[in-house]
C-alpha positions in Angstrom: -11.5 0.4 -10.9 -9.5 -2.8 -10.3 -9.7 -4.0 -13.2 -8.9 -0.5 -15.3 -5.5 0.1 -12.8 -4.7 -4.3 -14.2 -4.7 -2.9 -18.1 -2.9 -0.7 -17.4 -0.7 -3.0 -15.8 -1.0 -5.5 -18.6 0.1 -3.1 -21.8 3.1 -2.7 -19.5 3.8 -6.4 -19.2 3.4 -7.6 -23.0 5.1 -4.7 -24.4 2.6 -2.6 -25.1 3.8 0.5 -23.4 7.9 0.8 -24.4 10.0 3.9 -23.9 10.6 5.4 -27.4 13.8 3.7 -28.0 12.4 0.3 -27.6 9.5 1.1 -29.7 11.4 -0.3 -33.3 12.2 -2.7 -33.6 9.0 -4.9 -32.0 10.2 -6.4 -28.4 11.5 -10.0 -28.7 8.9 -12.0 -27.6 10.6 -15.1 -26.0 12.1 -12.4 -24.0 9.1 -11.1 -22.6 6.5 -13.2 -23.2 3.0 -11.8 -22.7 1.3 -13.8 -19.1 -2.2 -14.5 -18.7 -4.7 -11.8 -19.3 -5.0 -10.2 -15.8 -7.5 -7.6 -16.9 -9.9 -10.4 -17.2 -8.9 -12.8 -14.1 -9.3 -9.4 -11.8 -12.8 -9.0 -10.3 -14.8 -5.4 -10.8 -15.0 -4.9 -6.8 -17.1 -2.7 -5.0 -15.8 -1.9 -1.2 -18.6 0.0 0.7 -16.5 2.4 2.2 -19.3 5.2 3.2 -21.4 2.6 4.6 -18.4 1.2 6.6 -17.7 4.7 7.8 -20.9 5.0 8.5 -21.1 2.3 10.9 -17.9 3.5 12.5 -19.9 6.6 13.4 -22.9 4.5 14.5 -21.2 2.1 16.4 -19.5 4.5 18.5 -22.4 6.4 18.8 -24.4 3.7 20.1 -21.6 2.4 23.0 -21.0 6.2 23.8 -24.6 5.6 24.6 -24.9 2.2 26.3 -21.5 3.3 28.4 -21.8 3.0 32.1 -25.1 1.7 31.6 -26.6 -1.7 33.1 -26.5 -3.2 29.6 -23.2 -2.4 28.3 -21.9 -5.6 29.5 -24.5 -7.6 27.5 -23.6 -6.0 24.8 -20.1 -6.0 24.6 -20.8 -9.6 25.0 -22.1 -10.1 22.5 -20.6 -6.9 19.7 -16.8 -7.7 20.6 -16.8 -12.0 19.1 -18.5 -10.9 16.2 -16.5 -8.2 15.4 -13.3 -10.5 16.2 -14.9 -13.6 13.9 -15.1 -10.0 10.6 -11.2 -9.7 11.6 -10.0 -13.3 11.3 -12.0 -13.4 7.8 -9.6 -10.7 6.9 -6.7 -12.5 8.7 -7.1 -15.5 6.7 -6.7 -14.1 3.2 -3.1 -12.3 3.7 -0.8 -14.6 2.9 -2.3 -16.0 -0.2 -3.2 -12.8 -1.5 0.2 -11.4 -0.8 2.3 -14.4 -2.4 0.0 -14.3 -5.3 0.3 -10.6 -5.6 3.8 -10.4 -5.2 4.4 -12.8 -7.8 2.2 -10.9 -10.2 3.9 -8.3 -9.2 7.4 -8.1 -9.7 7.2 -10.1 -12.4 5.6 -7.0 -13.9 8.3 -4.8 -12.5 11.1 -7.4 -13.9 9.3 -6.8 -17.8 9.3 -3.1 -17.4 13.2 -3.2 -16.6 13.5 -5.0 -19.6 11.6 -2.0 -21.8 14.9 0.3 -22.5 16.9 2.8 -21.1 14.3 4.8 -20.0 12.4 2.3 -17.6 15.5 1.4 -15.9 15.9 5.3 -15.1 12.5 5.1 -14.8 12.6 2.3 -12.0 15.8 3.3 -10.4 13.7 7.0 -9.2 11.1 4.5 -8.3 13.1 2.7 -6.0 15.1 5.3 -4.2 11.6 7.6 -3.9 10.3 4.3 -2.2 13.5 3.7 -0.2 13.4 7.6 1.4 9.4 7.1 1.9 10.1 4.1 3.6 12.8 5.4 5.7 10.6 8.6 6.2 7.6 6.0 7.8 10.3 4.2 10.6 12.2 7.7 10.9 9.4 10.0 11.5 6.3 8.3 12.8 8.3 7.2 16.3 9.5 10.6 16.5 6.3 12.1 16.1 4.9 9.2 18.9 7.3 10.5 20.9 6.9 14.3 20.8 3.0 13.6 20.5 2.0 10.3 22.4 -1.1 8.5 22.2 -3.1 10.0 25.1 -3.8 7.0 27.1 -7.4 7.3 27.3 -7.1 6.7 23.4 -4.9 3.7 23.9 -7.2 2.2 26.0 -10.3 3.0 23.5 -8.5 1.3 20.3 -7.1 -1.3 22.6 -10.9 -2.1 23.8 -13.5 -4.8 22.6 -11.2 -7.2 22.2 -9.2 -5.5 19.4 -5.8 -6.8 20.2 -4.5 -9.9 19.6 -1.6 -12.0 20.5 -0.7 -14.1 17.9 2.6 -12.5 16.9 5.2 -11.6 18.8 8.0 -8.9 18.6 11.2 -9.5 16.8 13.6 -10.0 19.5 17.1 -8.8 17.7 18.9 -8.3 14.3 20.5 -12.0 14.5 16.8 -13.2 14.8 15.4 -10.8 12.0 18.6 -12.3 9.8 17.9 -15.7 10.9 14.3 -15.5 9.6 15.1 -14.1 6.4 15.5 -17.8 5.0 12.7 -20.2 6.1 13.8 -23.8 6.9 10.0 -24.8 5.9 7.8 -22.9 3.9 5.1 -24.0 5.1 5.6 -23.4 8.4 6.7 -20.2 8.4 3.0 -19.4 6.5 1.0 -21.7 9.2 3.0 -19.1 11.8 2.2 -15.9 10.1 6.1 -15.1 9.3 5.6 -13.2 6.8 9.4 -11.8 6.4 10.6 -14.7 5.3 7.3 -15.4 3.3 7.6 -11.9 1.3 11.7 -13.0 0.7 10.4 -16.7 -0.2 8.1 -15.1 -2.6 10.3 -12.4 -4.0 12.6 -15.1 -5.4 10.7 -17.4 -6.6 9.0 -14.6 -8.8 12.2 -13.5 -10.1 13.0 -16.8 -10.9 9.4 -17.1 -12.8 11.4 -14.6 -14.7 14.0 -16.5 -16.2 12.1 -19.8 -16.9 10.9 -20.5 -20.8 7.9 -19.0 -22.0 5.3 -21.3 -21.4 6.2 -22.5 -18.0 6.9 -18.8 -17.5 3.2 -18.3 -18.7 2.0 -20.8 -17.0 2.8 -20.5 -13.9 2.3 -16.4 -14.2 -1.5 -17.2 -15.1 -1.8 -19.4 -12.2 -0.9 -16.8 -9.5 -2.8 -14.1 -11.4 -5.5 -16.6 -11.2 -5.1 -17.3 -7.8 -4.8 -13.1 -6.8 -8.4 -13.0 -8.7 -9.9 -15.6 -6.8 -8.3 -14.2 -3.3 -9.5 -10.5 -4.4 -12.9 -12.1 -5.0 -12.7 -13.8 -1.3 -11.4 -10.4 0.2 -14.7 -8.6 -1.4 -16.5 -10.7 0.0 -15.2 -10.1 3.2 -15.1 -6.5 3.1 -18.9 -6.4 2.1 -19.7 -7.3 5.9 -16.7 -4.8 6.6 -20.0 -2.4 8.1 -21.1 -5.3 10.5 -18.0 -6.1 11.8 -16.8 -2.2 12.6 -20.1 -1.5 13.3 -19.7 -4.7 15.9 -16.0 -3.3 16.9 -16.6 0.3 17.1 -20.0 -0.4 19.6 -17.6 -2.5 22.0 -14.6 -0.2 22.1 -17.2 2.8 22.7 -18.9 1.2 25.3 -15.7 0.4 27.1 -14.0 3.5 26.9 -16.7 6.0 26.0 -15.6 9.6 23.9 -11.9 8.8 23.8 -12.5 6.6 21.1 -12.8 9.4 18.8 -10.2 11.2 19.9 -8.1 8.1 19.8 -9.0 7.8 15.6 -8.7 11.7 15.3 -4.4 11.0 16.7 -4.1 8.4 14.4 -5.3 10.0 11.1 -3.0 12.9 11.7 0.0 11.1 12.8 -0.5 8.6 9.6 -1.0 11.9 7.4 2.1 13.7 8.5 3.8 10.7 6.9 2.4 11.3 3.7 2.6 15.0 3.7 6.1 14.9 4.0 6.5 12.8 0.5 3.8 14.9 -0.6 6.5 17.8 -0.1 9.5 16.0 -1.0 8.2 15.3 -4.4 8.3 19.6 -5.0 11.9 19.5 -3.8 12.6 16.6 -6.7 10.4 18.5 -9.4 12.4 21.6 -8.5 16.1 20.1 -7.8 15.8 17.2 -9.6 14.0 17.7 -12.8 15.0 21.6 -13.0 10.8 22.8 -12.6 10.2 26.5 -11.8 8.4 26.6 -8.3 6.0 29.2 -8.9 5.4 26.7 -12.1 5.1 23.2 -10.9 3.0 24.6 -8.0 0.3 26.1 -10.3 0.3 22.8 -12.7 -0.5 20.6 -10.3 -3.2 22.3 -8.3 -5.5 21.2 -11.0 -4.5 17.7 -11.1 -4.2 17.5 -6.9 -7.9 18.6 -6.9 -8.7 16.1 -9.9 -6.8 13.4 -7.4 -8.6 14.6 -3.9 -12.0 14.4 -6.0 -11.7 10.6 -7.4 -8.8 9.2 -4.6 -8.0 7.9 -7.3 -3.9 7.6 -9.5 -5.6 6.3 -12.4 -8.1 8.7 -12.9 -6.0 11.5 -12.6 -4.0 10.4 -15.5 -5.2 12.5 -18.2 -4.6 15.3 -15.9 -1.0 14.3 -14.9 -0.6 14.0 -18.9 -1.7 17.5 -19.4 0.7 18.6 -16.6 3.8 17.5 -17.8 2.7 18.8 -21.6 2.3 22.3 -19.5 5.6 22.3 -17.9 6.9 21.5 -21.3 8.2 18.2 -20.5 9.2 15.7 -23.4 6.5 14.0 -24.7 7.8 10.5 -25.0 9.2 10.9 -21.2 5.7 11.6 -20.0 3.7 9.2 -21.7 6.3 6.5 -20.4 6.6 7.3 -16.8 3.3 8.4 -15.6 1.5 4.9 -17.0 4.4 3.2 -15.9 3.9 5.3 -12.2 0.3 4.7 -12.1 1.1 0.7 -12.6 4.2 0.1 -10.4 4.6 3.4 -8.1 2.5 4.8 -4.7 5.7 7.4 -3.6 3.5 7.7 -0.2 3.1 3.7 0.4 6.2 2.8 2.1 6.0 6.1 4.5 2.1 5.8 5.3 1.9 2.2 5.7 4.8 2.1 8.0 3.0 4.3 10.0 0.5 2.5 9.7 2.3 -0.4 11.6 4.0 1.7 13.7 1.1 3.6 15.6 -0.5 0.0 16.1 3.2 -1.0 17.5 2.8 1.9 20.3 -0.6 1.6 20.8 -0.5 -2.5 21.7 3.1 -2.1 23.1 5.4 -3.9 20.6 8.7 -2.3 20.9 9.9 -0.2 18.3 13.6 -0.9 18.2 15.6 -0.9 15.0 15.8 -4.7 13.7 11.8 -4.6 14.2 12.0 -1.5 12.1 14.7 -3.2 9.5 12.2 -6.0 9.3 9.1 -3.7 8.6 11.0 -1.6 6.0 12.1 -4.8 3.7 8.7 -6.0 3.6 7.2 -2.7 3.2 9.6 -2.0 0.1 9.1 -5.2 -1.7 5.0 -5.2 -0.8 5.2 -2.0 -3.0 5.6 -4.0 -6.6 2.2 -6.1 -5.4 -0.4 -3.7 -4.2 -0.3 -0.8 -5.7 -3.1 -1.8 -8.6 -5.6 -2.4 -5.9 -8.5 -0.5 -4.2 -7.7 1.2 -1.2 -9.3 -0.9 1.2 -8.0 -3.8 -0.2 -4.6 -2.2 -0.3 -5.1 -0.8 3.0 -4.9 -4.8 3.8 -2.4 -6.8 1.7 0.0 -3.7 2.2 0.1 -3.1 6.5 -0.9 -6.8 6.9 2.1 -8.4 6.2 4.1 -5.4 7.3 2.6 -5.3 10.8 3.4 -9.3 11.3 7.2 -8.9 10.1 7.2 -6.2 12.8 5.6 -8.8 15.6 2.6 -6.2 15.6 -1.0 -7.5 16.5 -3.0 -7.0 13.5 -6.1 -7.0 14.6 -6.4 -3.4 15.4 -5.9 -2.7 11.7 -9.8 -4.0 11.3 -11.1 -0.8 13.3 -8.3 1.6 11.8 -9.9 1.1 8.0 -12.9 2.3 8.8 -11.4 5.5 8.9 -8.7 4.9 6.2 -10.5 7.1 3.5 -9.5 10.1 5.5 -5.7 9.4 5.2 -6.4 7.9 1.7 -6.7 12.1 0.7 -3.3 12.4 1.9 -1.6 9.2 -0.1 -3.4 9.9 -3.2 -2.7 13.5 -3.8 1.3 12.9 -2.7 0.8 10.0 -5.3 0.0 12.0 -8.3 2.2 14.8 -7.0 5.2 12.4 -6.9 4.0 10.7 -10.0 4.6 14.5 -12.3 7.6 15.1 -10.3 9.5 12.2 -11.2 8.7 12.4 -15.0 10.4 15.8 -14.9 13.5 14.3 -13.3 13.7 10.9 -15.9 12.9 13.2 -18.5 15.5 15.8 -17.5 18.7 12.8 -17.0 17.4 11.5 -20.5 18.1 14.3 -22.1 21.1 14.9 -20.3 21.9 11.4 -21.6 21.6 12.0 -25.2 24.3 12.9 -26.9 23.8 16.0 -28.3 23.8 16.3 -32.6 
């Protein structure tokens, strides 16, 4: 699947997939020159996400049962280091992976701008979707933590075997958030896990890729899709002990706190899916207001493709489907097959909103305090992380995406390592609003295109 989602990516970045008015003549190729072929520096990876839940439900099973007993102590012992040596595996490979990615990234997004009219229309719905989802995620999720806390029991079970961690700490003020926007050394501020001014470090330099020749351009572009291949590959690797380590995780923090560790995952799934549903309902309000769609319409169109997307979790394979709706609400051709590759490529409408719930439920839960420069912080990584990830498997994405979000926020991200075991569940929610979003935002370029063109 990853490397499917990076063709995609790829026809988008060497010209391949142009608006109709940028079709004739042939793009200027000094301009944009094709990078290295990232189809074939991403690795095929296999995440083994029913085993992984699998050994969430066996490891808890297996504390609920050792709980209270005289050898729950043994085991914990022993469970909670090696599920804390699986976290710092996937500790180690964030900021690589999300320099490299970003890089990759909006370099991508920077060639699509480039395509015509339509992708700048196209992009500029991107960004303020992703803007409202992201503001939805710091907006919402505290207010639902507040009206809805975490029942303390199931604080105390995500909190157990050794879960948290204390490398990070919370972002004290706005002057201090503003102050760490620009690193005074690079290289420390990656040695210390700063990530905020890591993600605006990498951001730059990736638009200024952008405007070098073409072969240095090239050059370096292949490089850090080379190096994003080679961290993917690492990550993989990783993840393929994922059911050890939860298994490992899960068996501590049951033991330690007994049922209210399920209980404690059952709050989190709905209070990270109430995120999503709300952009899963916004984008009806865009189809309708926005790109002038009939309810009673849009709503049967996409039922098919929603249960096409619930089926496979998956954007990419819900394309032909997302294709077909558009052609049934009668929407221009040349507007559909533009956006929803494009979408599919560059666009999760849910990402922003989910995985700043994400970070947000881990800030309450490990007492990081939730005030509005830590927010600030979270958002701008959030909305730049967006151009990086969004070609990557869910667990993978589940990652590179709350990683770096969590650590601009000051938020121990440890806990995230028992959290993905059940991230499939709220991976439903993010992939349906996905596709839902994707359709509805077609309808509103393609309705300001044609309210763009002059009329003969």
């Amino acid at each position: 699947m990853a490397r499917r989602e990076a063709k995609v990516t790829l026809s988008i970045c060497n010209g391949k997939l142009m608006p109709p008015e940028t079709r004739t003549p042939a793009p200027d190729p000094a301009a944009s020159p094709p990078p290295a072929d990232l189809a074939a520096l991403m690795p095929e990876l296999s995440v083994p996400v029913g085993w992984t839940f699998a050994a969430l439900a066996a490891g808890i099973a297996a504390g609920l049962a050792l709980a209270g007993g005289p050898h729950a102590a043994g085991v914990i012992a022993l469970a909670a280091p090696l599920g804390a040596l699986w976290v710092r595996g996937l500790q180690m490979t964030i900021v690589p992976l999300v320099a490299a990615l970003l890089v990759v990234g909006i370099g991508q997004t920077v060639a699509a701008a480039q395509a015509g009219a339509m992708a700048r229309r196209t992009l500029a719905w991107f960004v303020a979707v992703l803007t409202a989802s992201g503001l939805t995620g710091i907006g919402l999720t505290p207010l639902l933590l507040d009206l809805w806390p975490i029942p303390p029991r199931a604080a105390a079970a995500l909190s157990a075997g050794g879960v948290q961690s204390a490398q990070t700490g919370p972002v004290p003020g706005l002057g201090d958030v503003l102050g760490a926007v620009v690193p005074e050394n690079i290289v420390d501020a990656a040695a210390h896990g700063a990530m905020l001014p890591l993600v605006v470090f990498f951001a730059l330099f990736a638009v200024a890729i952008t405007r070098l020749p073409a072969g240095p351009r090239q050059l370096l572009t292949g490089f850090f899709a080379a190096l994003a291949g080679a961290m993917m590959v690492l990550v993989g690797w990783v993840l393929k002990l994922a059911p050890l380590g939860v298994f490992a995780l899960a068996l501590a923090v049951a033991a330690r706190s007994g049922g209210a560790a399920v209980g404690a995952l059952a709050h989190y799934i709905v209070v990270v899916s109430a995120a999503g549903a709300v952009m899963f309902l916004a984008a009806y309000a865009v189809a309708i207001s926005a790109g002038g769609v009939r309810p009673g319409a849009f709503v049967r169109t996409m039922l098919p493709v929603q249960a096409l997307a619930l089926s496979t979790q998956s954007s990419l394979a819900s394309l032909p489907a997302m294709l077909g709706a558009s052609r049934a609400l009668a929407l221009s051709p040349a507007s559909a097959e533009f956006v929803l590759p494009l979408g599919v490529a560059l666009f999760r409408a849910t990402g922003p909103a989910m995985n700043l719930a994400v970070a947000c439920y881990v800030a309450r839960l490990t007492g990081v305090a939730l005030t509005p420069p830590v927010l600030l912080a979270g958002l701008a990584v959030a909305l730049v992380l967006t151009f990086g990830t969004v070609s990557l498997p869910g667990s993978i994405s589940f990652i590179a995406s709350v990683g770096p979000i969590a650590l601009a926020m000051g938020v121990p991200v440890a806990p995230l390592a028992l959290l993905l075991a059940v991230e499939m569940l709220p991976d439903l929610m993010r992939t349906v609003g996905n596709v839902t979003m994707d359709v509805a935002v077609t309808a509103a370029v393609d309705r300001t295109g044609a309210a763009a063109r002059p009329s003969v």
